[in-house]
N, C-alpha and C positions, 0 to 999 in steps of 0.2 A: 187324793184330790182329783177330780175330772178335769179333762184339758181345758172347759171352757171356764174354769174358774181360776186357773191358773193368770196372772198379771206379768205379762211377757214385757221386757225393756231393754235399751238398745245396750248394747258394752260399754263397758263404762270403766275397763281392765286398762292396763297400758296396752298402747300397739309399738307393733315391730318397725325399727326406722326405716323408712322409703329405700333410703342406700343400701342397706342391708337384707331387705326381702328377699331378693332372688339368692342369697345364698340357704334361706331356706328350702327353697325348693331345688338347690344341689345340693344338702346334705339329703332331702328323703333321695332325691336321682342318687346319689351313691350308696345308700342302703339298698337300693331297689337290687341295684346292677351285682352287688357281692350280696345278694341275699340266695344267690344258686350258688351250689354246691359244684356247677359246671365252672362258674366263672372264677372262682376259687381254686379248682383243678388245673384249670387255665394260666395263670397267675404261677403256677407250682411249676408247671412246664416251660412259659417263654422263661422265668431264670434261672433252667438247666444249664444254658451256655454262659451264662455270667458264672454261673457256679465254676463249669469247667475251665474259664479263661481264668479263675481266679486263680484255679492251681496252676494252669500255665506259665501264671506271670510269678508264682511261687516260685516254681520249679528255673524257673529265667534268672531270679535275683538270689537264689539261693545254691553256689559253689556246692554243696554237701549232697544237696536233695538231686542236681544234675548227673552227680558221682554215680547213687544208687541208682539211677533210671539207665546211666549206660551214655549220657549226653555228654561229647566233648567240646570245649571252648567253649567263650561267652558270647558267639555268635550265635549258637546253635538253634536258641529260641530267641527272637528278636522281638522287641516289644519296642515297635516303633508307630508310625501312624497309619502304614499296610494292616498291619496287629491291631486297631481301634477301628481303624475303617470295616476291618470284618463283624468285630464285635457290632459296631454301627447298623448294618445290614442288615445282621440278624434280630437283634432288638426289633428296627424298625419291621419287619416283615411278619414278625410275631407281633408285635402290634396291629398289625392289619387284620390276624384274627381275631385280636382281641375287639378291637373296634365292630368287626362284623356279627361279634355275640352281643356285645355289650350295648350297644345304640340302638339295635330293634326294641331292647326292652327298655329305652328309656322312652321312647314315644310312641310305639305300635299299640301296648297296652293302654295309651291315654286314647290314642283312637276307636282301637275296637272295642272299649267301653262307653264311647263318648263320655269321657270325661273332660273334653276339654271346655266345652263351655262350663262347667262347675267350676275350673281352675281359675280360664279366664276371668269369669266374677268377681274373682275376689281382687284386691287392690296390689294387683301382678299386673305388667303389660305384656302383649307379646312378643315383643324383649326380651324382657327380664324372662319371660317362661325357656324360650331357647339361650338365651346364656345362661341359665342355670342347670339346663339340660345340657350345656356345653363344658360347663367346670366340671359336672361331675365326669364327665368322658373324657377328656383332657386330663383331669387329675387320674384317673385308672389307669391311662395308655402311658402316664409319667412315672408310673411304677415301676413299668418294664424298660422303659428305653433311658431320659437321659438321666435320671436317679442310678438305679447302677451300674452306668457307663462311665460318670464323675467319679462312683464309689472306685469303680475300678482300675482308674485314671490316679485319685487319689494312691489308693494302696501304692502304685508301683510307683509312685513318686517318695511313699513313705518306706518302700522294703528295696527300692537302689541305691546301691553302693555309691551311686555318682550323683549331684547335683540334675539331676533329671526333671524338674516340675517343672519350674521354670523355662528353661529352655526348650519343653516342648508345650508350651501353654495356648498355640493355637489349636491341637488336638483338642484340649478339654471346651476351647470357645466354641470349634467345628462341633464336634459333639453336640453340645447343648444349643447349638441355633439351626443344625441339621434335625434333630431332635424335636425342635419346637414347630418348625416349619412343616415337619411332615405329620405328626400326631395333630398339629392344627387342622391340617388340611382333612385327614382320617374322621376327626371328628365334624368335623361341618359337612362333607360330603356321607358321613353317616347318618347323621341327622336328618340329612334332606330326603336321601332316599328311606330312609325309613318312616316316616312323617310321610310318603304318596303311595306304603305299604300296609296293610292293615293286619299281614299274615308275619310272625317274627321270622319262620325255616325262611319262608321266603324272601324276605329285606335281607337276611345273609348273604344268600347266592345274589341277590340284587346287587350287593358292596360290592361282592367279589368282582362279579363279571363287571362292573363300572373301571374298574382297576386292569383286569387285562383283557376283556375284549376290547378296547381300544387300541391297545397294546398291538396286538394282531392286525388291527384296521391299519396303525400307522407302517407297521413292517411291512405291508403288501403295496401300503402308499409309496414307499421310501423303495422296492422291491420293481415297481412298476415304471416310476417314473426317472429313478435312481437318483433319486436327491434325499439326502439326510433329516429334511424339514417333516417327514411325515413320522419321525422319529419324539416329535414334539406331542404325540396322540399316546406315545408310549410313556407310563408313570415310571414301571421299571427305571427303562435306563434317563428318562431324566433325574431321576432323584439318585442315580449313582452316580450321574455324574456331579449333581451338586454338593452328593457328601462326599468324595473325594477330594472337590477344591476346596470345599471348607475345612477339610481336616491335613490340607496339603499332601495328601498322599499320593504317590506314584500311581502314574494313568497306567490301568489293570486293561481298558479296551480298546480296539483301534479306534486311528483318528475318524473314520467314515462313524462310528457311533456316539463321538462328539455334537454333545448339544450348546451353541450358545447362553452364559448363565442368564443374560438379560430376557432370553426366550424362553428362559423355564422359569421365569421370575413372572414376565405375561404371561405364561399359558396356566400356571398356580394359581394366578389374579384372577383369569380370568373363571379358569373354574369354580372360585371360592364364592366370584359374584354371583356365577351361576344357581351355584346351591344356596343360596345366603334368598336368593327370587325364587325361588321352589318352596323354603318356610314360610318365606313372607305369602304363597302365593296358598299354604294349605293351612297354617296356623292360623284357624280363627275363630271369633268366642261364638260362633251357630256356624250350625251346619243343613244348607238346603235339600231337603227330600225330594222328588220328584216322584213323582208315584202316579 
């Protein structure tokens, strides 16, 4: 039959509830981001050290298994909140590459297609199109950090000899709100800067250098003028120190690289607004040519 004989009518199917749309467009954003074989790879590698802390805290709760290794006393390998605060660090900081693979390709591709006015059209706002590119980056980077930090947390609560869960159950809260805090942030500073990149190699190095070229600005600040406040430019150590107090663990750095928690609670805030007016300022249904 020819197209102009064809009697074209509007849908007339069910539609998908208002509430529920943007979780459509994080299920394809997570198909999109584990449809490479890199970011899979990726994935394989940040939970090397879970792996190995698993046997660690094996070998901690298990009298037999410390015999054969050569390991005397129950001190030997301690599994306290120094011991989660490492596992903590390292999660979070493999998360930062994962973030820097994973977020170019959830929005670079929509740009350098122009795809987004096709998306916007449809009865998505653009809202819902960055939080749903938000849950799916959010749920990725929750794979590797407070998912099996709890698992791991759990275990050695389930394989000591001693009443141990309880009693240390601000580690598992520090955990998962150290966790939340920073993969939050990971992903909305991913998004923004990828979203004013149109090239994926390059929103990487973009993340990255947003992370520790500042880092370096604040040390030469704090270097120069010899006050600790330029240490608030540095992500590093604010966020060790805030996963430290949240997990109450003993202070690993001097007092001069102490940050107040309320000033890295504003400078978070204030960064989050930052990049939050970056989407708002590229996310839009056209795009002006100038020619």
């Amino acid at each position: 039959m020819a197209v102009y004989k064809r009697n074209y009518t509007a849908y007339t199917g069910a539609l998908t509830p208002v509430g529920t749309r943007v979780l459509v467009l994080a299920r394809y954003a997570f198909e999109e981001a584990w449809s490479s074989k890199i970011t899979v790879g990726l994935f394989i590698f940040c939970l090397l050290p879970c792996i190995v802390s698993l046997l660690v805290i094996y070998l901690a709760d298990n009298p037999v298994a410390r015999a054969l290794v050569g390991a005397r006393g129950p001190q030997v390998l301690a599994i306290d909140a120094r011991f989660f605060l490492k596992i903590e660090q390292t999660q979070s900081w493999l998360a930062l590459v994962m973030a820097s693979w994973v977020a170019p390709r959830l929005i670079t591709f929509d740009l350098a297609d122009h795809a987004l006015p096709i998306l916007l059209s449809h009865p998505i706002s653009r809202v819902g199109y960055v939080f749903g590119k938000f849950i799916a980056l959010f749920g990725s980077l929750s794979l590797i950090t407070w998912i099996p930090c709890l698992l791991l947390f759990a275990y050695q609560g389930y394989s000591s000899s001693q009443p141990w869960a309880m009693s240390n159950l601000q580690i598992a809260i520090g955990m998962l709100a150290g966790s939340v805090i920073w993969i939050a942030f990971l992903s909305v500073l991913g998004l923004a800067l990828s979203s004013w990149v149109k090239w994926r190699v390059v929103a990487t190095g973009v993340i990255f250098a947003a992370v520790f070229v500042p880092a370096g600005v604040g040390a030469i600040v704090s270097a120069v003028l010899r006050t600790r406040w330029g240490l608030l430019l540095n992500v590093p150590i604010m966020m060790s120190n805030l996963w430290q107090r949240l997990l109450g663990a003993p202070a690993s750095m001097n007092d001069r690289f102490s940050v107040p928690t309320p000033a890295i609670a504003v400078m978070l805030s204030l960064a989050g607004i930052i990049c939050l007016g970056m989407l708002n300022k590229r996310i839009r249904a056209r795009e002006v040519v100038r020619g």
